[in-house]
PAVO-584917 format. One record per residue: residue number from 1; z, y, x of N, C-alpha, C, CB in turn. Coordinates in Angstrom, 1 decimal. Atoms other than C-alpha are relative to their C-alpha. Glycine has a CB too. Layout:
! residues N
{site NUM,{Z,Y,X},{Z,Y,X},{Z,Y,X},{Z,Y,X}}
...
END
This chain:
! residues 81
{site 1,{-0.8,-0.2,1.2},{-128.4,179.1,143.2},{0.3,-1.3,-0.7},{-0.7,1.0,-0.9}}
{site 2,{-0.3,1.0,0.4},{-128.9,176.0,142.1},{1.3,-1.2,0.6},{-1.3,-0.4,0.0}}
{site 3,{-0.6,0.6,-1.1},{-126.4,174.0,144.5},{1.3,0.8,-0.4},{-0.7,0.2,1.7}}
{site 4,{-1.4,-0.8,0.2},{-123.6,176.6,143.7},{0.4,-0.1,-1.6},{-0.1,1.7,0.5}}
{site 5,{-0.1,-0.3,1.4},{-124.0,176.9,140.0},{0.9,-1.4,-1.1},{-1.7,0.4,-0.4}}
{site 6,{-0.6,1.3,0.3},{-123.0,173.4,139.4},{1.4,-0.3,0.3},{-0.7,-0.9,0.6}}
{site 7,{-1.2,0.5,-0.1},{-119.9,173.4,141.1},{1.2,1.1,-0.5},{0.2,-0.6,1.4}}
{site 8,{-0.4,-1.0,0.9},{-119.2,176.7,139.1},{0.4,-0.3,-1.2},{-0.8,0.9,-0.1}}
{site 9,{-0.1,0.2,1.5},{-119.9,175.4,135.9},{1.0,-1.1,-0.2},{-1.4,-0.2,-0.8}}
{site 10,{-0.9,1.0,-0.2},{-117.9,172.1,137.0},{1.0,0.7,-0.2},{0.0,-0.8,1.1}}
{site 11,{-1.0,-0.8,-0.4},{-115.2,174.4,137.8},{1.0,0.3,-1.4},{-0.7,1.4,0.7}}
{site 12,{-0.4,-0.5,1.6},{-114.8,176.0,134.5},{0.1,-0.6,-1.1},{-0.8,0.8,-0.6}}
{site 13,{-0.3,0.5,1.0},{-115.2,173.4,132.4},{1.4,-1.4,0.2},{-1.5,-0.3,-0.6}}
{site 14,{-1.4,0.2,-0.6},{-112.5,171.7,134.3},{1.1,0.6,-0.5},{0.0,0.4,1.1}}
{site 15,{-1.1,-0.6,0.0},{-110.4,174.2,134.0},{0.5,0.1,-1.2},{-0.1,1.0,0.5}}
{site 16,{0.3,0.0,1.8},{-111.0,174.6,130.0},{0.3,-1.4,-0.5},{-1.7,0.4,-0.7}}
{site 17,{-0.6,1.3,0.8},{-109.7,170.8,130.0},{0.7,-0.4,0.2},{-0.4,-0.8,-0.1}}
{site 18,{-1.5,-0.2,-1.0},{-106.8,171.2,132.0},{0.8,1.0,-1.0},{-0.3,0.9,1.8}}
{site 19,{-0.5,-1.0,1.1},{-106.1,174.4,129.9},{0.6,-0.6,-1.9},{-1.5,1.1,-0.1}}
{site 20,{-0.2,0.6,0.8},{-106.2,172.3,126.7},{0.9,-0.8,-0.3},{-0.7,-0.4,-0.1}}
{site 21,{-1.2,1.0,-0.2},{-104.2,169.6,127.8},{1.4,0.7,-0.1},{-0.2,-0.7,1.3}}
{site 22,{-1.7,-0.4,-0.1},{-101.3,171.3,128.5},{0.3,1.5,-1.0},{0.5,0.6,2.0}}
{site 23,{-1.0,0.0,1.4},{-101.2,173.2,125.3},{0.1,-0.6,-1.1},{0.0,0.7,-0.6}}
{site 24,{-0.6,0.9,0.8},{-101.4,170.1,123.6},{1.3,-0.5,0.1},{-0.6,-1.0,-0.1}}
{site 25,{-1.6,1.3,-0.5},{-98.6,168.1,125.4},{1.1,1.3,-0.3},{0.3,-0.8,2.7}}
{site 26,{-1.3,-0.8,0.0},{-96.6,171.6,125.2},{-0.1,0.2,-1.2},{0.2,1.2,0.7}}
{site 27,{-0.1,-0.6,1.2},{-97.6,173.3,121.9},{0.6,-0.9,-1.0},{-1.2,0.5,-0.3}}
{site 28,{-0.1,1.1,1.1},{-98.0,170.3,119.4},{1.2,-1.2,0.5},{-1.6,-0.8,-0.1}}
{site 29,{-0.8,1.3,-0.3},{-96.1,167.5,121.3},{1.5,0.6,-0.4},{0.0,-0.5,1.8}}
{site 30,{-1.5,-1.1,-0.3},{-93.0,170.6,121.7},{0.6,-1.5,1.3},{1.6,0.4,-2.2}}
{site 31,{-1.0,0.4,-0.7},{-91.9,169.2,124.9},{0.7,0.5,0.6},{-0.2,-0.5,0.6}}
{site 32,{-0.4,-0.8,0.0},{-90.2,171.4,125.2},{1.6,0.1,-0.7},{-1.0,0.5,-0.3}}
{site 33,{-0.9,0.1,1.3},{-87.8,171.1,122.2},{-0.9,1.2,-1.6},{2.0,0.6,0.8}}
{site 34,{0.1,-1.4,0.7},{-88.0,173.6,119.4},{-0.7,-1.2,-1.6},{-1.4,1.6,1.2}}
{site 35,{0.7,0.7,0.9},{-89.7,172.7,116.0},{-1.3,1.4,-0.7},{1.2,-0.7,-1.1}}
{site 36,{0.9,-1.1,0.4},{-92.6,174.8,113.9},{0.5,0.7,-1.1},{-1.3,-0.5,-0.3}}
{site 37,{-0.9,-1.0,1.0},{-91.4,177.8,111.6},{-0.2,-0.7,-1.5},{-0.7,1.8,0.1}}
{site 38,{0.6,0.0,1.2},{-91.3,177.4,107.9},{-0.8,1.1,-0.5},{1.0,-0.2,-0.9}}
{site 39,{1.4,-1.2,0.4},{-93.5,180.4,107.5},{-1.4,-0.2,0.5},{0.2,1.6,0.5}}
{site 40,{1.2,0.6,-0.2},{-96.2,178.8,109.2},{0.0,-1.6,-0.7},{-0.2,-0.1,1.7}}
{site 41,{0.8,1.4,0.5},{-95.9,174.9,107.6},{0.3,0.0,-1.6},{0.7,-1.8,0.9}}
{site 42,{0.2,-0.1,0.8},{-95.1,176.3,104.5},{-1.1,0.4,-0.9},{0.7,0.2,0.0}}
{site 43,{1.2,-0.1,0.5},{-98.0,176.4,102.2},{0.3,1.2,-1.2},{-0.6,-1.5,-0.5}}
{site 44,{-0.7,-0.7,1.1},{-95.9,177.7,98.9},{-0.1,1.9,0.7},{1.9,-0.8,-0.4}}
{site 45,{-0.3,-1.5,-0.7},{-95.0,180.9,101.4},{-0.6,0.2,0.0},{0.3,0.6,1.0}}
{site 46,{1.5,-1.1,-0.1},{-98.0,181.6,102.6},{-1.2,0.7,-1.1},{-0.8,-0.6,0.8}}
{site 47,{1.4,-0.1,0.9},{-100.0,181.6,99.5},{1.1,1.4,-0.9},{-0.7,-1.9,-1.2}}
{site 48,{-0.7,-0.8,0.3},{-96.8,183.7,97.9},{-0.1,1.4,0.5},{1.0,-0.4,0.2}}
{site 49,{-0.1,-0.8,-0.2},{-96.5,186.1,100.4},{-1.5,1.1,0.6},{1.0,-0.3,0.5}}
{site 50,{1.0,-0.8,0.2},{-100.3,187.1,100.6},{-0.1,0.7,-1.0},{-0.8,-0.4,0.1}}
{site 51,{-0.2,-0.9,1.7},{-99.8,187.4,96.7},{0.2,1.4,0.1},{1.4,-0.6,-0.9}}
{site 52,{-1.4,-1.4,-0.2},{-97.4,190.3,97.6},{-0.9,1.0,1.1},{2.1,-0.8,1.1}}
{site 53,{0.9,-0.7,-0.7},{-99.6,191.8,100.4},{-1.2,0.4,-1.0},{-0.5,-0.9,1.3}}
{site 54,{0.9,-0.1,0.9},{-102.7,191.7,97.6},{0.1,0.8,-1.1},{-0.2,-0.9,-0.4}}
{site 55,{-0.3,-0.8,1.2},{-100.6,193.3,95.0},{0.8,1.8,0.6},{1.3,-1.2,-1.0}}
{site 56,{-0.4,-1.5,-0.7},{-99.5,196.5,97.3},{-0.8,0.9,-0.7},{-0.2,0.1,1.6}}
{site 57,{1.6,-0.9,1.0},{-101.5,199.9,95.5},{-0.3,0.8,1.6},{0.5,1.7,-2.0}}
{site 58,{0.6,-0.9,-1.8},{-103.7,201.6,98.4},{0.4,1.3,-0.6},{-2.2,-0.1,0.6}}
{site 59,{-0.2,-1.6,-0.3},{-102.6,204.9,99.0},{-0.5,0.5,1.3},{1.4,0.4,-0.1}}
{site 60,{0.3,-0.5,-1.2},{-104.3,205.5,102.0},{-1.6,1.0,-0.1},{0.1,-1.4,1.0}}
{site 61,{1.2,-0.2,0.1},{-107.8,206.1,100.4},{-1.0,-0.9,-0.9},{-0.4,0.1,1.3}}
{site 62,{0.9,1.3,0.6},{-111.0,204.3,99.2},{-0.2,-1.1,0.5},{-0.9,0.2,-0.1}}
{site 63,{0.4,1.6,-0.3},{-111.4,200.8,99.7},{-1.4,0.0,0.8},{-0.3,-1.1,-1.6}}
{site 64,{1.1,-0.1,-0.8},{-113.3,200.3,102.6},{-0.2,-1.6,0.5},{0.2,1.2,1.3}}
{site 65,{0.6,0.9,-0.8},{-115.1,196.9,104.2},{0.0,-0.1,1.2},{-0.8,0.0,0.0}}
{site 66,{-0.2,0.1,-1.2},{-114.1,195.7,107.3},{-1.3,-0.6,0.9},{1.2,-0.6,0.2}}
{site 67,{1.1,1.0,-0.5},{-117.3,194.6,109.6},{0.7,-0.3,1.1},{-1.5,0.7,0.4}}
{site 68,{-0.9,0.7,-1.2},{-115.7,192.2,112.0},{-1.1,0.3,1.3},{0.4,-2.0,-0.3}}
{site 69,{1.0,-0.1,-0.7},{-118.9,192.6,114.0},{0.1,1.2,0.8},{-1.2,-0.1,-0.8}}
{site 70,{-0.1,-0.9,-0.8},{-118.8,196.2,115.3},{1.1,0.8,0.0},{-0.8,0.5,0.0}}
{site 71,{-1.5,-0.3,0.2},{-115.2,196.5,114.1},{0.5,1.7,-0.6},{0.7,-0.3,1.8}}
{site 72,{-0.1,-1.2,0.3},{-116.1,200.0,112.3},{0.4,-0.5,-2.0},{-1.7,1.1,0.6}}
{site 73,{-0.3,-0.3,1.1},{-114.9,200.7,108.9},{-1.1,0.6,-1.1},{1.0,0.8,0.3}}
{site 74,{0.7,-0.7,0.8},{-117.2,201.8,106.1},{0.2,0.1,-1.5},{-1.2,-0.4,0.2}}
{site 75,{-1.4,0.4,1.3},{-116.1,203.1,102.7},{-1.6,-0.2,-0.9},{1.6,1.8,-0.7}}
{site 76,{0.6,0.7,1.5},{-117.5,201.1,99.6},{-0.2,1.3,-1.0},{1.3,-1.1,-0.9}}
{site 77,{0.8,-1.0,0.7},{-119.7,203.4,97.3},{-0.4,-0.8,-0.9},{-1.1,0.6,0.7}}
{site 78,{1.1,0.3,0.8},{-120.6,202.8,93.8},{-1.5,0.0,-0.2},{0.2,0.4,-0.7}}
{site 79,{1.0,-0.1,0.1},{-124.0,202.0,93.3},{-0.8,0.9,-1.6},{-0.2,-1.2,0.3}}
{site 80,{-0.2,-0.8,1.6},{-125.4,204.8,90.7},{-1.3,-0.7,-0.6},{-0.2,2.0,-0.1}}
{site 81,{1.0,0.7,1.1},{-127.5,203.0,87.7},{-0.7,0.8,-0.8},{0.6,-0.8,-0.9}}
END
C-alpha cells in the first residue's frame, strides 16, 4: 500500500495545482476577455440590496435557524421565564 499511495496522493495534489492555475490565468487574469460584474465589485450594492432582502416580512411561518451542519431546519422557541 505503501508504494502506491504515494503516487496517488502525488497524483491529486498535482492535479489540485494544475486545477488552480488555470482558474487563476482564466478567472482573475480574464484571458479570455470579459470584465467582473458591478453587482459583485460593488460594495454600495451589495450591502443595499441585502438591506432589501432583510427588510422583506416573513410570511411563510416562524423564524427558524438554519444548521449548516445537518442542513435541517428548526423553528426558534421562546424561552418561558
Amino acid at each position: 500500500m505503501g508504494g502506491k499511495a504515494k503516487y496517488i496522493i502525488g497524483a491529486l495534489v498535482g492535479s489540485f495545482g494544475i486545477s488552480y492555475l488555470f482558474d487563476k490565468v482564466i478567472s482573475d487574469n480574464k484571458i479570455f476577455g470579459g470584465n467582473t460584474p458591478g453587482t459583485v465589485s460593488n460594495k454600495e450594492w451589495w450591502k443595499a440590496t441585502d438591506e432589501k432582502f432583510q427588510a422583506w416580512p416573513r410570511t411563510a411561518g416562524p423564524p427558524v435557524v438554519m444548521n449548516p451542519i445537518s442542513r435541517q431546519n428548526f423553528i426558534v422557541k421562546s424561552r418561558p421565564e
